[in-house]
C-alpha positions in Angstrom: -37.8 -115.3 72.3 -40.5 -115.1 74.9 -38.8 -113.3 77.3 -38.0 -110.5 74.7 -41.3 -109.4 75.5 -41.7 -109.2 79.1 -41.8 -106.4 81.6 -38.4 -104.9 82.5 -39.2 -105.1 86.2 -37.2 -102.9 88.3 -35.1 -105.2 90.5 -32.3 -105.2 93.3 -29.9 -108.2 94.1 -28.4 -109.6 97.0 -25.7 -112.6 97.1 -22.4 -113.2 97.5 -20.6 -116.3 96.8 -19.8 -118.2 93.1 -23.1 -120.1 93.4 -25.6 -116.9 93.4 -23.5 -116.2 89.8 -25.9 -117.2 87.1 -28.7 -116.0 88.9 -27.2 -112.4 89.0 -26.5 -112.6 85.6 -30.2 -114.1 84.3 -31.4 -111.3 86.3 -29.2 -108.8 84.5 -30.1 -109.9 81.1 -34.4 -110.2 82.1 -34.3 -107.6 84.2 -33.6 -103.7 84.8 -31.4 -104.6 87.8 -30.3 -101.1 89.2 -28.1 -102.4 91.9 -26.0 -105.2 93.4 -25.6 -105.7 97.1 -23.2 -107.7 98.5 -21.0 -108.1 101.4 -18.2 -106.2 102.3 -14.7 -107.4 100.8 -12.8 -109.9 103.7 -9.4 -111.0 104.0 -8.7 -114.0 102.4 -5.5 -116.6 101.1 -2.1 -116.5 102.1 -1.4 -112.8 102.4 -4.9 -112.4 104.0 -5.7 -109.5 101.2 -9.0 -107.9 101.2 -10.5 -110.2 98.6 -14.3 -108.9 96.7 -17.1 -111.6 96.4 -17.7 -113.1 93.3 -21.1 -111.6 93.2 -19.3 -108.4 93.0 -16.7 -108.7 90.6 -19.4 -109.7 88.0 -21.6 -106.7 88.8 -18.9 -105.0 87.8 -18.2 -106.6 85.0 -21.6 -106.0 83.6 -21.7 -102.6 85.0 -24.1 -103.4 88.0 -23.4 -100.2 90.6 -22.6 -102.1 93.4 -23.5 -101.7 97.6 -21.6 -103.5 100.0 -22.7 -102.4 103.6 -21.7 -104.2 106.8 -25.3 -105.0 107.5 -28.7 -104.2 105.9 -30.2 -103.0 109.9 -31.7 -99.9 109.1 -31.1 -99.8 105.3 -35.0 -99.1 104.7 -33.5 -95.4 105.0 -31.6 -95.5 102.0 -33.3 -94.0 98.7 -31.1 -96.9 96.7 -33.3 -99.1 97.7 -36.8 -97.6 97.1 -39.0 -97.6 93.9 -38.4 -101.2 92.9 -40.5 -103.8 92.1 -38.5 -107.3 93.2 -35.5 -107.9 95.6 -33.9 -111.4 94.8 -32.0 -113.0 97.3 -29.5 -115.6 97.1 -26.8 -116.3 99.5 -27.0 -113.1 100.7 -25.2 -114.0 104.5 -27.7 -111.6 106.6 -31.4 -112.2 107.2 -33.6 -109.3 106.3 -35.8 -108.1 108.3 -39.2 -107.0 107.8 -38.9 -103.2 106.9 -36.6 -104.2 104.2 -38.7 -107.0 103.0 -41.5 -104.5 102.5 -39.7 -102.0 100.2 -40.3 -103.8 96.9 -43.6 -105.4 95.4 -41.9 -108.7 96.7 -38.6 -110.1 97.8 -38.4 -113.2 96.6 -35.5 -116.0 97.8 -33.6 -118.5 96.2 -33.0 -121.3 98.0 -30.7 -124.1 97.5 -33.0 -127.3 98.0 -36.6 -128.2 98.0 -38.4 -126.3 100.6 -39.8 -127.3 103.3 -37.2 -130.1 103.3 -33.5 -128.4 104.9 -34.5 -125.2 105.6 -31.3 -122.7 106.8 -27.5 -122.4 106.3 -26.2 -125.6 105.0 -28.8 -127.5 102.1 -26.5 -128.7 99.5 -24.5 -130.7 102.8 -27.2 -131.8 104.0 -29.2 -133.3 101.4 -25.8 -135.2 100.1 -25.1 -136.3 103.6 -28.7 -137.7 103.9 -28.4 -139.4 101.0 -31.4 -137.7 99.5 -32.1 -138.9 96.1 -32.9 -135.3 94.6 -32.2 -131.3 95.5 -32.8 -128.5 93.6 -33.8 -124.7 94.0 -36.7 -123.4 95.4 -38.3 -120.0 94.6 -39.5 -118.4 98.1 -41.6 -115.6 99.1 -39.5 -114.5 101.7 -40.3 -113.6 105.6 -38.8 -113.7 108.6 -39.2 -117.0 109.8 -36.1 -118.9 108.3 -36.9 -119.9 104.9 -40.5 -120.7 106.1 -42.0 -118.5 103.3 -44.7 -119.8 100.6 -42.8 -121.5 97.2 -43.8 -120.3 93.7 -41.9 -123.0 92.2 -38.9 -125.0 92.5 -36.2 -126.3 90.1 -35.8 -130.3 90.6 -32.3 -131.9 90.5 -31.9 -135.8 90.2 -28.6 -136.8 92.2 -26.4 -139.1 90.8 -24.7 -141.9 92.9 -21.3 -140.5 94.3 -22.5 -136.9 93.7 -20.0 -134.4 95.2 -20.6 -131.2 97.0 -19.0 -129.3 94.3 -20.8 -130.8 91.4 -24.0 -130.0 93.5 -23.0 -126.4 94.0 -22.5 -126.0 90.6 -26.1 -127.7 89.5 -27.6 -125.6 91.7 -25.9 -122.5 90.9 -27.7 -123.5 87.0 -30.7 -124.4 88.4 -31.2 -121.2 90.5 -30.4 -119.2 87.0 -33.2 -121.4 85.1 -35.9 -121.2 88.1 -35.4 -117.5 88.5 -35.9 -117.1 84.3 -39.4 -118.9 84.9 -40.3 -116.5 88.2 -39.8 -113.8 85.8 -41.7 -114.7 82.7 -44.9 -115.6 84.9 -44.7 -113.1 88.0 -47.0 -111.5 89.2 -49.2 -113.8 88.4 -47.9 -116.4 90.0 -49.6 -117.4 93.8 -46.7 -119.1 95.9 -47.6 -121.9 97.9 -47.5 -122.4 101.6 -44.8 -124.5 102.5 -46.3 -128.3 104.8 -44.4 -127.0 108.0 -45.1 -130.7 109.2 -42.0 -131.5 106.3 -40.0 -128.9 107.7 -36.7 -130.2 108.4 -33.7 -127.9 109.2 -29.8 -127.5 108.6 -27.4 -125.4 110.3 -24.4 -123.8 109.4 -21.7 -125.7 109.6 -17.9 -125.2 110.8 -14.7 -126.9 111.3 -15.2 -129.1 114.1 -18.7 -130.5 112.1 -15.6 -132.6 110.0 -14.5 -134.5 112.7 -14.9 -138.2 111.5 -16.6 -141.1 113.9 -16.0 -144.1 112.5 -18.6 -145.7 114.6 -20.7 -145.0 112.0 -21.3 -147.7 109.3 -19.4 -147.2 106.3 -22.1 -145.9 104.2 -22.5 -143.1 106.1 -18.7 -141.9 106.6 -18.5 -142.0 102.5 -21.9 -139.6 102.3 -20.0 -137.3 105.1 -16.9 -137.0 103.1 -18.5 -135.8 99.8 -20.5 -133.7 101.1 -18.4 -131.5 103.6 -15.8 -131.7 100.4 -14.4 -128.8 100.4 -16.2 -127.4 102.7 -15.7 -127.1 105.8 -13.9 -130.0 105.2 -13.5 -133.6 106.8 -10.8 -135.0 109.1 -9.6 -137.3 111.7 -6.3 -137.5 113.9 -3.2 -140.5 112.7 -1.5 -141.0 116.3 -2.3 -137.2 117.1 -1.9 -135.4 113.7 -4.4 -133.8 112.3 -5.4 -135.1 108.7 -8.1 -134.5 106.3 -9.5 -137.4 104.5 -10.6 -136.4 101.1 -12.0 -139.5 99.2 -13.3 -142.3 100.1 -14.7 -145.5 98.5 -17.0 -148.2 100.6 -14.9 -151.3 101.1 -16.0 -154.8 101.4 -14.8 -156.3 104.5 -15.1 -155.5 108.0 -12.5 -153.9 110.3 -12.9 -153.4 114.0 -13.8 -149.3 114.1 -11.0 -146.8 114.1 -8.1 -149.3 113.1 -6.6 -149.2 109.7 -4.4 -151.8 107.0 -2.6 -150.9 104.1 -4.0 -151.8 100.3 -3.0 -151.6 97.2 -5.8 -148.5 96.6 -5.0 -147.1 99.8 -5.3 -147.0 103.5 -8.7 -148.8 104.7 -10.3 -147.7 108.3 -13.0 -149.9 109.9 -16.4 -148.2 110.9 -19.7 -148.8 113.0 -20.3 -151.4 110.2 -17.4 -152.1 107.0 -15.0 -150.2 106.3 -14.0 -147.1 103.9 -10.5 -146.8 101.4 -8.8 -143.5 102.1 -8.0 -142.5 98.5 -7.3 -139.5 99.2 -6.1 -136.8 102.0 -4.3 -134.0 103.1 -1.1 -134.1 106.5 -1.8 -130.6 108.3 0.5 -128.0 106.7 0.6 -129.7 103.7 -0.5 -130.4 100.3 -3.4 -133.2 99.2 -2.0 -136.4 98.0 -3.2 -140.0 97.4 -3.2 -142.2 100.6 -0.4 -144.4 98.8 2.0 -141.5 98.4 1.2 -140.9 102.3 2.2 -144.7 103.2 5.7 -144.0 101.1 6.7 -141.9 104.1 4.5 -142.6 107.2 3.4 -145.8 108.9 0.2 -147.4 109.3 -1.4 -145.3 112.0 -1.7 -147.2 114.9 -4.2 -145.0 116.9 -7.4 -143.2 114.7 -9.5 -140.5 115.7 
């Protein structure tokens, strides 16, 4: 195979979560990767155990050392991380800054939609909430403006109608492996382009209170919300006070004055801006997800919404 014959390049990763994976593990098959960094373990689930990121329980499984510091501020001091030709990033959580980006012939990110379109925190949301008719991964000279460094290429991915934020996650996650495989069999060769800042557009990170429903907006737009904040962080609205997520939703013909709901055969349907979503699916605070039918069987219509 082709890439049985190139360079071994020296190389250092940083990530975290599931979706820098694949990438991690491309990198460990192309690569001589001498070291993993990652952040530190954090409490997590029921018990609130110290749980380790994904991107460290595979470096261990493919015998990876691995470095988890609380922050990378000063780390230029650290002999671990001189004498290597690439650093790639993905989903790192820190921003480096520019003594650490100068340590290796080139620290290269990998970035979760087409640059410059949603540079920062929150891509794979964004682009599904916008509707966007394609995402992908783009390959980035990094530098510390956010995401604002020049592209060497980018991995293109078509999205479906109804996409999801997981199946996006997971797409990406693939395509980041397959973009980084064709960094490394044409680096350093390849001459990144600089990005059209007059495309730029920007996405934040997101937290709990960006679920918050407003059903004044048209239909379309709540059922784009709710697949792409699905899982995370998560939609929801308030029945008569109580909190509840709202998991699925299907774009229902009909209008409905906004905020006011009827009962249906395929679930519970709330009127927006403009039409009206089904509830399929949702989730009472404190307890577990169900279909919006099973929900009727024991609560009322909700007279108040929001």
């Amino acid at each position: 195979m082709q890439h049985a014959l190139m360079p071994r390049w020296r190389t250092v990763f940083m990530g975290s979560p599931a979706i820098a994976v694949p990438a991690l593990r491309l990198l460990a098959e192309r690569s001589d990767l001498r070291l993993a960094i990652t952040q530190p373990d954090r409490p997590a689930g029921r018990g609130l155990r110290p749980q380790p990121p994904p991107v460290k329980r595979a470096a261990e499984e493919l015998g990876v050392p691995v470095w988890q510091p609380e922050t990378l501020r000063g780390a230029e001091r650290e002999a671990r991380l001189h004498g290597h030709d690439l650093f790639i990033v993905m989903a790192y959580g820190e921003i480096l800054r520019p003594p650490v980006l100068a340590l290796p012939r080139a620290c290269v990110n990998l970035h979760g939609s087409l640059l410059p379109r949603w540079r920062g925190a929150s891509p794979l949301q964004a682009a599904l909430r916008a509707g966007d008719r394609e995402s992908g991964v783009s390959v980035m000279q990094m530098v510390p403006a956010l995401d604002a460094g020049p592209v060497y290429l980018a991995e293109r991915i078509p999205l479906p109608e109804g996409a999801t934020l997981p199946w996006l996650h997971d797409a990406v996650a693939e395509a980041a492996a397959r973009a980084l495989a064709r960094f490394l069999e044409r680096w350093p060769e390849l001459t990144p382009t600089p990005q059209d800042e007059a495309l730029a557009t920007y996405c934040r990170r997101l937290s709990d209170a960006d679920g918050c429903l407003d059903w004044s907006l048209p239909a379309e737009e709540i059922e784009r919300w709710v697949r792409a904040y699905t899982p995370t962080p998560g939609c929801w609205t308030r029945f008569d006070g109580a909190r509840v997520g709202i998991l699925e939703v299907e774009v229902a013909a009909g209008e409905l004055p906004p905020a006011t709901a009827v009962a249906e055969d395929r679930g519970l349907r709330i009127g927006c801006g403009r039409g009206s979503v089904v509830v399929r699916r949702l989730q009472p605070a404190g307890k577990a997800a169900m279909s919006a039918r099973a929900y009727l069987c024991g609560h009322p219509v909700p007279a108040r919404i929001g």
